[in-house]
C-alpha positions as CSV (number, residue, x, y, z in Angstrom):
1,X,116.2,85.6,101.9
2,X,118.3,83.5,104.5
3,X,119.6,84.9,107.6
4,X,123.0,84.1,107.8
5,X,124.1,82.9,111.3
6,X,126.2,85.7,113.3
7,X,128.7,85.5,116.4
8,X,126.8,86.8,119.4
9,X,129.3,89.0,120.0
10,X,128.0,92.2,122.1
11,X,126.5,92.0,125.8
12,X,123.9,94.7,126.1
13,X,122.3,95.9,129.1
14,X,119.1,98.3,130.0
15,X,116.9,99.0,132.8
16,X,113.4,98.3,132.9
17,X,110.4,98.2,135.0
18,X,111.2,94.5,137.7
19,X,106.8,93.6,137.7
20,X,107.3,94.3,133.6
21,X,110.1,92.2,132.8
22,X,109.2,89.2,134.7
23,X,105.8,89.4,132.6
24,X,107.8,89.7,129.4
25,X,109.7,86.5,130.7
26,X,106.7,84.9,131.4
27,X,105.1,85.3,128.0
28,X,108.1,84.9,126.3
29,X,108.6,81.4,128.0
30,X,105.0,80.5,127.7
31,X,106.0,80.4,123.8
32,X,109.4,78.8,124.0
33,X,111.7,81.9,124.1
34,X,113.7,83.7,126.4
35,X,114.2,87.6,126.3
36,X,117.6,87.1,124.7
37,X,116.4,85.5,121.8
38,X,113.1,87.6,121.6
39,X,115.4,91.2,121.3
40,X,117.8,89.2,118.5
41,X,114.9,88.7,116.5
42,X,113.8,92.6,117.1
43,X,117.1,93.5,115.8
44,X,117.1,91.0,112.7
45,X,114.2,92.8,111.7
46,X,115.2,96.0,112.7
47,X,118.2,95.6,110.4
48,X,116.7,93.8,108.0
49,X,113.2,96.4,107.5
50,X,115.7,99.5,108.2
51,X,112.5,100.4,110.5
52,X,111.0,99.3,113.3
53,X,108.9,95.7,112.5
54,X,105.8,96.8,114.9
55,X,103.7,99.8,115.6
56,X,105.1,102.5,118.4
57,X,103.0,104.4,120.8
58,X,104.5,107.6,118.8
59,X,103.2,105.9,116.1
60,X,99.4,105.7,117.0
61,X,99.9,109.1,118.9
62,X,100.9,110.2,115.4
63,X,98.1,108.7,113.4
64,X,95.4,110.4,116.3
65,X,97.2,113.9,115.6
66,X,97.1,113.7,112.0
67,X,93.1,112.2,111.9
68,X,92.3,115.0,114.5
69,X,94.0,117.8,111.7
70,X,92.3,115.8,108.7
71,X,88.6,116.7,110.7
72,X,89.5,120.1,111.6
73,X,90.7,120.8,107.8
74,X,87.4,119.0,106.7
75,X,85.4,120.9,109.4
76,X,87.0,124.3,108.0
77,X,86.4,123.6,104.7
78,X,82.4,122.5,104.9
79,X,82.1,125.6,107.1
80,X,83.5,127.7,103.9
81,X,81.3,126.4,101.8
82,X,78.1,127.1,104.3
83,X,79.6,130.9,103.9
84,X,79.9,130.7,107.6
85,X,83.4,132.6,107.5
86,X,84.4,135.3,109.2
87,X,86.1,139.0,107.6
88,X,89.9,139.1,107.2
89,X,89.7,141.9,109.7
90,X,88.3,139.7,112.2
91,X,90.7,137.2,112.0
92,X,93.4,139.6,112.5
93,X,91.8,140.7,115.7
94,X,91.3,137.6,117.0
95,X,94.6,136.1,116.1
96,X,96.2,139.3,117.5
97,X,98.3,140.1,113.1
């Protein structure tokens, strides 16, 4: 699929930590880029994935929430079948129901 050219049409503008930008600019130009044509390409792909095209810290905070349920479900379930369970009245005490 070829990207057609588009008219760079829109100024945008953010703020941002100074010490972490000038790193960013660093790296960036290290490689041949500069930040304007690093955040084009991160909205190409934006656009062109309808998502974002790299892994978020909400993302990995996520994934640890949801491998920290899958134990405690797994956990639950092997203490079931041990018979170590406790009486529905119990668990209406101690859940305050």
């Amino acid at each position: 699929m070829e990207t057609v050219p588009r008219e760079k049409n829109q100024t945008v503008s953010f703020k941002t930590d100074y010490i972490m930008y000038k790193k960013v600019k660093e790296i960036f130009s290290e490689r041949g880029y500069n930040v304007t044509e690093i955040l084009n390409e991160l909205f190409e792909q934006t656009v062109k994935k309808n998502n974002i095209p790299f892994r978020t810290e909400k993302d990995f905070e996520r994934d640890t929430l949801i491998e920290n349920l899958q134990d405690q479900i797994n956990q639950s379930v092997e203490n079931y079948k041990a018979g170590k369970t406790i009486s529905e009245r119990d668990a209406r005490d101690r859940f305050g129901i």
